[in-house]
N, C-alpha and C positions, 0 to 999 in steps of 0.2 A: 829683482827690482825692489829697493826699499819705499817703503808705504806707510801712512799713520795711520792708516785703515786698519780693522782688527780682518780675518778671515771672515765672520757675519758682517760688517759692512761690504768687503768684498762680495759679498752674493747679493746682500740687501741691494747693493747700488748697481747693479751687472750692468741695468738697462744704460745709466749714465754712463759709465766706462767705455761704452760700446761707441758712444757721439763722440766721432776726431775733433769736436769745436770741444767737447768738455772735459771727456776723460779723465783721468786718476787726477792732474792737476787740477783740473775745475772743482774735483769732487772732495778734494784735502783743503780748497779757498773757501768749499762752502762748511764744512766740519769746524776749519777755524773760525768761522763768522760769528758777529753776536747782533741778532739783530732784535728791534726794539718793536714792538706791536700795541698801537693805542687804540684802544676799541676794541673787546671782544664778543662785539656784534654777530651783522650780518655780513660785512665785510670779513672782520675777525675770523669769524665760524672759518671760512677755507682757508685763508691764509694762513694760518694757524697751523692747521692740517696739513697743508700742502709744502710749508716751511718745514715743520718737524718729518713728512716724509723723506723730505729730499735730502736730511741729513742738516739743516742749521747746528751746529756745535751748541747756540746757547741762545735760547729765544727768551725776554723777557716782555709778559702780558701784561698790560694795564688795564685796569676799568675796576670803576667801582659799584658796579650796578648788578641786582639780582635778576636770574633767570626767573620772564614769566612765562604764562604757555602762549601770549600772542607773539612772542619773541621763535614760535619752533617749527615758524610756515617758512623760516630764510636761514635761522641760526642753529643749522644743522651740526654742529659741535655738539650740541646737547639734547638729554630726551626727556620723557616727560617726567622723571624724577626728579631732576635737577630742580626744576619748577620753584624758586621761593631761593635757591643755593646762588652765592655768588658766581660770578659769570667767571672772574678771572681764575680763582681755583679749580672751579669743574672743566676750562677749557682747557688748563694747564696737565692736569689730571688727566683727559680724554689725549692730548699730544703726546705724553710720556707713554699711555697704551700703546698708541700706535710705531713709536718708536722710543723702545727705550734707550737707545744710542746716544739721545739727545740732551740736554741738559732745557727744562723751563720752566724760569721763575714767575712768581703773579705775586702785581700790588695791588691791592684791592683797595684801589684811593682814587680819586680824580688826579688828572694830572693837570699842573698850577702852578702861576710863575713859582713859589717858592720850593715846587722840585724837580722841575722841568731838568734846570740844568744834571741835576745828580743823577734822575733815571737815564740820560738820553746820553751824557758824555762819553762813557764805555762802549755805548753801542757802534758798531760799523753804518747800517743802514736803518734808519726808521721808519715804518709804514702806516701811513693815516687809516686808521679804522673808525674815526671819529665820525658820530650822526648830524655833528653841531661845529656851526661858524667860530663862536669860541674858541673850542679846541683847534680846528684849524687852523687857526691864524695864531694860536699857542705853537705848533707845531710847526708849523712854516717858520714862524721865527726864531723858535731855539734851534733849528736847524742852522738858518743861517747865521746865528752867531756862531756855531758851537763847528759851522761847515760838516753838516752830516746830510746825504741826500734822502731827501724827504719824498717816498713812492703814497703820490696822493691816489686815493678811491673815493669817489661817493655815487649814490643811486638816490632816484628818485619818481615814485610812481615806474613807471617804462623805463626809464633813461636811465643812463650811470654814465659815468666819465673817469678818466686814469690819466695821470701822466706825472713824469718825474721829476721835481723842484729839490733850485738848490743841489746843484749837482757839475763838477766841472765847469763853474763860470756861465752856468747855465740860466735860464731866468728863476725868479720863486713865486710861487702864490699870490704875493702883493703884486707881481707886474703884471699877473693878470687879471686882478679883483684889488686892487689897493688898499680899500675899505672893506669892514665885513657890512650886508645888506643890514637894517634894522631888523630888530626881534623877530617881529610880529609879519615880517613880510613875506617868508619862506616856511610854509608850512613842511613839519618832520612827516616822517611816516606816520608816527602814530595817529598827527591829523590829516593829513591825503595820502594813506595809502601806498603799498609798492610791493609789485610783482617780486614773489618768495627768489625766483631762480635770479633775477638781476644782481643779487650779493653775489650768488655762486663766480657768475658772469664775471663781473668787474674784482671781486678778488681774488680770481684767477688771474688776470692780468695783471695784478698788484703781485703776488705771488713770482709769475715767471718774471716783471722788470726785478725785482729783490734779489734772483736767483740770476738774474744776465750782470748787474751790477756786479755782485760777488766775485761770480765767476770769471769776468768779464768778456765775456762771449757778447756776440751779435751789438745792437742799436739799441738803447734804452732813450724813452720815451722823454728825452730829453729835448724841450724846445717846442714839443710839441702837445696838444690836448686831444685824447681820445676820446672821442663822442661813441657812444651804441644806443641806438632806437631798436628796442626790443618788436615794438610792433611793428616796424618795416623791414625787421633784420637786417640793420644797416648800420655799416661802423663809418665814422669820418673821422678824420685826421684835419686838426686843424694847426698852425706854425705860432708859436707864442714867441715874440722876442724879447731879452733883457730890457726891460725901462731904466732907461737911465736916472729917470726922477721916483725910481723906486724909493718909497720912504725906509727900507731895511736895505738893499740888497743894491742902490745904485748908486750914480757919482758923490751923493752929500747924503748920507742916510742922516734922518731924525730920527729913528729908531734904533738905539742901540745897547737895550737892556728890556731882557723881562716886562719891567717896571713899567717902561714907556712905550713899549708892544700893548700894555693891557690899558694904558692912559690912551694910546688912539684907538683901540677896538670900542671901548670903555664911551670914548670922545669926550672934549674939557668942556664941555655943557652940564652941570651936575645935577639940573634940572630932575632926570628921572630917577636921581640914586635916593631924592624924598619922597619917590613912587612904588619903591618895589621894597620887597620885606624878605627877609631868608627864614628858611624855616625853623632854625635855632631861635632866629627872631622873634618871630610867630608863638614859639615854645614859651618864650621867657613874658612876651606881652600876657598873655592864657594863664600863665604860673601868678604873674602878679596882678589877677582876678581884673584885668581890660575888657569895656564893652566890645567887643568886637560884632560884624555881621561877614561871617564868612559864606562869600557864592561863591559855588561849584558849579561851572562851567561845561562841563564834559556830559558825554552821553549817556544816555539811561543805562547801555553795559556796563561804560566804566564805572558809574556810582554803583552798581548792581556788584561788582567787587570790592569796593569797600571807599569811604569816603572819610573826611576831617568831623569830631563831632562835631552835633548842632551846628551843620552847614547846613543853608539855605540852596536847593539845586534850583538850576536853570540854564538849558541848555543853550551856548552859546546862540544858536540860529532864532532862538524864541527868544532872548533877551529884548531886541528893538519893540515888540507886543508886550512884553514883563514889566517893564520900568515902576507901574505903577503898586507894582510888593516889594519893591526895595524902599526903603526908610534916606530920603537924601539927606538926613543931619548923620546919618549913622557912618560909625568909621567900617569901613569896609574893605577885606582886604577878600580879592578874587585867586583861584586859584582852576586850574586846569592841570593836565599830565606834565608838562615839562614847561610850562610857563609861555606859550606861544597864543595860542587862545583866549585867555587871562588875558595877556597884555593888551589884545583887540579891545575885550571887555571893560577894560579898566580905560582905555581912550575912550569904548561909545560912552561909559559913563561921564567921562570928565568933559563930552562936547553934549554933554543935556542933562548937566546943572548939580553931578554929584561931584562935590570937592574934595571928598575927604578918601579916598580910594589907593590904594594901594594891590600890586600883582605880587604874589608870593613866586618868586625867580627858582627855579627849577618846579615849581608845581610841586604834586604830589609826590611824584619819585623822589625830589630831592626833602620830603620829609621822611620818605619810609629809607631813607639813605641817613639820615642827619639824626632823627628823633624817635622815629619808633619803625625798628626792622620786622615788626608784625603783619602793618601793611600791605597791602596786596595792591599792584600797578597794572 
């Protein structure tokens, strides 16, 4: 019997060969496959793993974020050397260990309307490893223009949820969340926390629908949203159907590029785009010697790892007691880990009489990402 399999993938993969749903065809759909992984998280971490065991032909990682050590209670792809090293290299690096049969590239970039389309075109299947609303609704929607099905994951404190958009006529992301929530309304992990094994959890599932699509074996998670509450061990299945007044993906989409995916995530209020500051930004105000008052937000740990100069600390929950050591003529930009915090802080300012206030968007990750790789997150 002829085979694209060498004799070591023949052993490597005995176990697959062995399943009458998968066997040598399933196992030559997944070898030709090229699938795409955004996030190389907590999500990430298995998927990754579990994609290059099973044989993916050619897996490309995205992220542009470094390995810290609070990232290695969930983001078991890495150990503690990595520590400070980018996430997408060293996970690409630890996949190729474990299988060198595989083929996996890493872009060590965010991924943004202007290259969404280029990483994601080639790919077969794309899988959300994404921490952030953003990126999701980035990825939901270059899927459904580009028609690539999109295997969503995310976890939260206990909970995690899967299921697969954009897929077969099937619904996306927008039909069932249309809108992403405001900034400040859904705190990350880094601010409430989340049980280490919940990645393992939910990107195993993201994993096997990746590998049922390919293959095309069994029922992928299509139509439907997978609930697990860690603390009651308990999975539900709930029925998501197509919207028809989906703004991407139904009868009359308003969304039909990049451009206008990130003008409604964005929304045409431009009110807060004179609120918030990028760290390049930040960079060039500081170079060309600006009064600035920069508060830091975050907890005595995270300033105990390192902090912006001549910031001013205060930890968000003591700010409403503080007001009176902030300067209200002073310009002020806040800043927290990924800009969720900050943006609370920069609203209670602006509802008790500081005008002049500005939130540095991605926080400090996105300056030790943008401005100085020495930083510690």
């Amino acid at each position: 019997m002829n085979s694209s399999l060498s004799e070591s993938e023949l052993q490597r993969y005995s176990r697959h060969l062995l399943l009458p749903e998968f066997g040598l065809a399933g196992q030559e759909r997944v070898k030709g496959a090229h699938v795409a992984v955004i996030g190389a998280g907590g999500l990430g971490s298995p998927l990754i793993l579990y994609l290059a065991a099973a044989g993916i032909g050619k897996i490309t990682v995205v992220d542009f974020d470094l390995v810290e050590r609070s990232n290695l209670q969930r983001q078991i792809i890495y150990i503690d050397e990595n520590v400070g090293q980018p996430k997408a290299a060293q996970a690409a690096a630890r996949a190729m260990e474990l299988n060198p049969d595989v083929q996996v590239h890493y872009l060590n970039c965010r991924l943004d309307v202007q290259n969404a389309f280029s990483i994601l075109s080639p790919c077969d299947v794309v899988v959300d490893g994404s921490d952030n609303f953003a990126t999701r609704y980035l990825v939901n929607d270059a899927c459904v223009l580009l028609n690539k099905p999109n295997v969503h994951g995310a976890i939260y404190r206990f909970e995690g949820q899967a299921s697969v958009f954009s897929f077969a006529d099937g619904p996306c992301y927008r039909c069932l969340f249309p809108e992403p929530p405001s900034e400040d309304s859904v705190p990350n992990c880094a601010e409430a926390g989340v049980l280490g094994v919940m990645a393992g959890v939910i990107g195993c599932i993201q994993a096997t629908e990746t590998i049922k699509l390919i293959s095309g074996i069994g029922t992928p998670l299509k139509g439907k949203l997978l609930l697990y509450d860690a603390l009651s061990m308990r999975f539900d299945t709930l029925p998501i159907k197509k919207n028809p007044d989906c703004p991407i993906c139904g009868s009359n989409p308003v969304i039909k590029t990049l451009e206008e995916s990130l003008i409604s995530c964005r929304g045409k209020d431009n009110e807060m785009d004179a609120k918030i500051i990028s760290a390049t930004e930040l960079q060039n105000e500081l170079k060309a010697g600006k009064q600035l008052l920069l508060l830091d937000v975050r907890t005595n740990e995270e300033v105990a790892l390192s902090k912006l100069p001549n910031s001013k600390h205060i930890p968000l929950p003591e700010l409403p007691m503080r007001t009176a050591e902030i300067d209200n003529k002073a310009d002020i930009v806040v800043y927290c880990k990924s800009g969720g915090r900050s943006m609370r802080a920069m609203q209670f300012l602006n509802e008790h009489g500081f005008d002049k206030v500005r939130n540095l968007t991605g926080g400090i990750t996105a300056w030790a990402q943008d401005v100085d790789r020495d930083v510690r997150v």
